[in-house]
N, C-alpha and C positions, 0 to 999 in steps of 0.2 A: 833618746829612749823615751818611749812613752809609760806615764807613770802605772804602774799593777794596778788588774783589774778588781773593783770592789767584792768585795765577797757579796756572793749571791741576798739577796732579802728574797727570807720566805713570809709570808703573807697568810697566818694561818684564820680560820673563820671569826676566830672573837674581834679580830681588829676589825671586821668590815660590820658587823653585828649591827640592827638596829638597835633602839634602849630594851625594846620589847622582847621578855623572855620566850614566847613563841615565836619569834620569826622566822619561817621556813630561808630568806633569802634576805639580799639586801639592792636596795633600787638607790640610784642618787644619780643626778643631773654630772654630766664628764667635766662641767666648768666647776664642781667642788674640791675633787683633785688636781685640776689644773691649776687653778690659782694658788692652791695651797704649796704647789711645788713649782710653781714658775714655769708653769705650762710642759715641762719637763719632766717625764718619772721615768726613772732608772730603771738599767736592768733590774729585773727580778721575777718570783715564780709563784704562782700558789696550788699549794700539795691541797689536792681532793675536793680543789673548785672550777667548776669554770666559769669563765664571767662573756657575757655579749655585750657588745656595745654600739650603739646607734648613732652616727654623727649624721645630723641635719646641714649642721653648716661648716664649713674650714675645710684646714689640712690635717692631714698624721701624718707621720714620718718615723719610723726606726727601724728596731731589729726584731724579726722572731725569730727564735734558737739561730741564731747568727747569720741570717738570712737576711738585707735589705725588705721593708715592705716601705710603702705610703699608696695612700689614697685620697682622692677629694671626694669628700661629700655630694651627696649622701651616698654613705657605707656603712657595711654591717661587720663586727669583727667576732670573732670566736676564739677564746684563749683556752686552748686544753690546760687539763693538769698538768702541771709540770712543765710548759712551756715556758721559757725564759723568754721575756719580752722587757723591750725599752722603747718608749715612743718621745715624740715632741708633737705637739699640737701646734699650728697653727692660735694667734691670741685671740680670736674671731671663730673658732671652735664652740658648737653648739650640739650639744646630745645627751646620751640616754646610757648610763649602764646597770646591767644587774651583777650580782653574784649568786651564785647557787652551788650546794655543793654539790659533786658530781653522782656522788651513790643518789642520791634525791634526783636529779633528771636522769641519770637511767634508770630510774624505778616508774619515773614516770612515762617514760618512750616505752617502754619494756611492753612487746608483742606487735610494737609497728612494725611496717614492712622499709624501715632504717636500721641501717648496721648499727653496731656499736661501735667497729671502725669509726663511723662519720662524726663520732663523739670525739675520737681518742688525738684529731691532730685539732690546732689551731689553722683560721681558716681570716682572708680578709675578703670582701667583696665588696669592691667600687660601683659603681657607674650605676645604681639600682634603677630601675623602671618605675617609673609614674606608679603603678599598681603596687609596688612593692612598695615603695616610699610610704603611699599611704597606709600601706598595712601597718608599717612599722612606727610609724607616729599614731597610731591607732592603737597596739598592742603596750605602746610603751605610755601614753596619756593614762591608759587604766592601770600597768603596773604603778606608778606616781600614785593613782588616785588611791589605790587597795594601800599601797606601803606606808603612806601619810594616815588615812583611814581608819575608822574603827567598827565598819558594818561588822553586819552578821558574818558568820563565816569566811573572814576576812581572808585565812589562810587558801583555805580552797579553791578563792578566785585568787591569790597569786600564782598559787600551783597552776592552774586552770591555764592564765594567760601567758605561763613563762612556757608552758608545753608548746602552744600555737607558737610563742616564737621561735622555740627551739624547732620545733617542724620548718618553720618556713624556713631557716638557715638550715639545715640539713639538706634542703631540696635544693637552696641556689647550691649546695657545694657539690650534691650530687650531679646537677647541669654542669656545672664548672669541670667534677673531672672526664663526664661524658665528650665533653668537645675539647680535654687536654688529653683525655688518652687514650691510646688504640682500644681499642673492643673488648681484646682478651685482658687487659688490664681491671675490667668491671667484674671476672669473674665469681661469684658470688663465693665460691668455696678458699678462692685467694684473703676475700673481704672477713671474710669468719676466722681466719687463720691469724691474719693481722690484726682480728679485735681480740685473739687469746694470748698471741704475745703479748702484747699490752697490759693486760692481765699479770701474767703469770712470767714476763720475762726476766725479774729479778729470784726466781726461784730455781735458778741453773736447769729445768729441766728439758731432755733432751727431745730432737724430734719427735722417737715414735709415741710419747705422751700426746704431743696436740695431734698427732694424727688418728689415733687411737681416739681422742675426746671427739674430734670430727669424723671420725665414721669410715678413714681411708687408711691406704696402708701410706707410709713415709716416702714410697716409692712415686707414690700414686701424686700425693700432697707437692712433690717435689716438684715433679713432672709438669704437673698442673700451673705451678709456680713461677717455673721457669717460659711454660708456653705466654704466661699471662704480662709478667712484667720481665721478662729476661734474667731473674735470678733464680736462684734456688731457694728454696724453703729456709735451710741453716743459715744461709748468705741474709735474707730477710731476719730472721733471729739476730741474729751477729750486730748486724745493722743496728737494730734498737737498741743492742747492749751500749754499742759503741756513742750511740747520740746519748745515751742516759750519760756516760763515762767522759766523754766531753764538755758536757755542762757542768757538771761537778767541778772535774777540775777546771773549767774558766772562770766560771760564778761563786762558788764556795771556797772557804777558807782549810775544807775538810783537808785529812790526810792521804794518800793515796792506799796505804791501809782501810782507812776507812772506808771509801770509797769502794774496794775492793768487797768489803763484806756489806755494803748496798746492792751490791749486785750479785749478791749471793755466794763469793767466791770466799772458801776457805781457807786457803793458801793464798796472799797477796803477789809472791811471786807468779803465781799461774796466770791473774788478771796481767801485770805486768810483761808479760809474755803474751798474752791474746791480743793487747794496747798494741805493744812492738810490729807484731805480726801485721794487724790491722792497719795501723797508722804510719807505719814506716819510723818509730819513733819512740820512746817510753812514755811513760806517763807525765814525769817531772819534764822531761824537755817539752812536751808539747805543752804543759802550763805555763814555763817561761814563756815559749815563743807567744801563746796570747797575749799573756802580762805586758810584753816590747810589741806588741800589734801587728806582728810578723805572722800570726794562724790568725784564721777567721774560727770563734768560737760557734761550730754549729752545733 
């Protein structure tokens, strides 16, 4: 039997902090945490940040929300909020990461012609192109210089320079899902649907609320939904509840009460009943089966 898994580490903005009590974000070379943890850092998550990360030189290797990734360098990586991530470097690992918190880059994207979707998952991209390569040791040399730095308006060129990064990761992932997925999958009104789940999906409320806030009837949303990715709109909801509900119980020590009222549910029994339904399973046995490595915690 393999030993229970750790309870989740949440990661919240003071630990990543520079000394300086203005700083919008936090920049530091990937060999500061690497060495510090033995090239290894564990699962875990950070609530209302996302961080990018640039490798120049090595491997990665781990898990996002329970998924296999790795990459060779040069790669760019994107950890939503809330993404439960464990990697291992390669010792020969050379790069670049920031932290920002998330309301601050979408404040800053805010009126691109980029979803908030494109914000809301975690994302890795290998294999980058010469042009890109040098963008990104380009953007991340001045992040270093501004973070170290004491010019004028110091903040404003972080802001500045984490925007342009954030654009150009937006764009490889929007390429990325253009040639992963059929056509109707890009649907614009699908993409807006899934940046208010996001949102708003631990507040139990039901369809005809997003569909009403987008403009259509629930009929319409559904429809759209189904033509695009093969599900339905509630099936897409459902969906998110059930990855929020997952991670919890494989990475956290919570209760499944507790749990239950993260995700808006008033009745404990009722989540336990949506879990069974969903997952073939309660709540408590699918935490054991992770704990003995028997479920993949996605």
């Amino acid at each position: 039997m393999k030993p229970a898994a750790t309870p989740l580490l949440l990661v919240p903005f003071k630990e990543v902090r520079h000394d300086q009590p203005d700083d919008c974000l936090h920049y530091e070379l990937v060999a500061v945490r690497g060495e510090e943890m033995n090239w290894t850092i564990p699962a875990h998550r950070h609530e209302g940040l996302h961080q990018i990360q640039y490798l120049e030189r090595g491997h990665i290797r781990g898990t996002l929300d329970g998924l296999p990734v790795q990459a060779d360098a040069p790669a760019l990586l994107l950890i939503a909020p809330g993404s439960v991530h464990g990697f291992t470097h390669s010792r020969d690992t050379r790069g670049h990461q920031v932290t920002i918190p998330a309301a601050t880059l979408k404040q800053l994207l805010t009126g691109m012609q980029l979803t908030d979707a494109g914000l809301s998952g975690s994302f890795v991209q290998g294999d980058l192109a010469p042009p890109v390569r040098g963008e990104c040791a380009l953007l991340f040399q001045m992040l270093a210089r501004e973070f170290h730095g004491h010019g004028a308006a110091r903040v404003s060129a972080l802001l500045a320079t984490t925007t342009l990064l954030a654009v150009l990761l937006l764009r490889l992932q929007r390429d990325h899902a253009r040639k992963a997925q059929a056509p109707g999958a890009r649907d614009a009104l699908v993409q807006r649907y899934l940046a208010l789940v996001e949102q708003h999906f631990r507040e139990q409320r039901g369809l005809p609320y997003y569909a009403q806030a987008l403009g259509v009837t629930p009929d319409h949303l559904s429809r759209t939904c189904r033509n695009a990715v093969r599900q339905s709109a509630l099936k897409l909801l459902h969906e998110r509840m059930m990855l929020e509900a997952r991670r919890l119980l494989a990475y956290t020590p919570m209760s499944v009460v507790e749990i239950a009222e993260n995700l808006g549910y008033q009745d404990p029994a009722y989540f336990s009943r949506f879990f069974l339904r969903d997952a073939g399973q309660s709540p408590s046995r699918y935490r054991q089966q992770v704990a003995q490595g028997i479920q993949i915690a996605r």
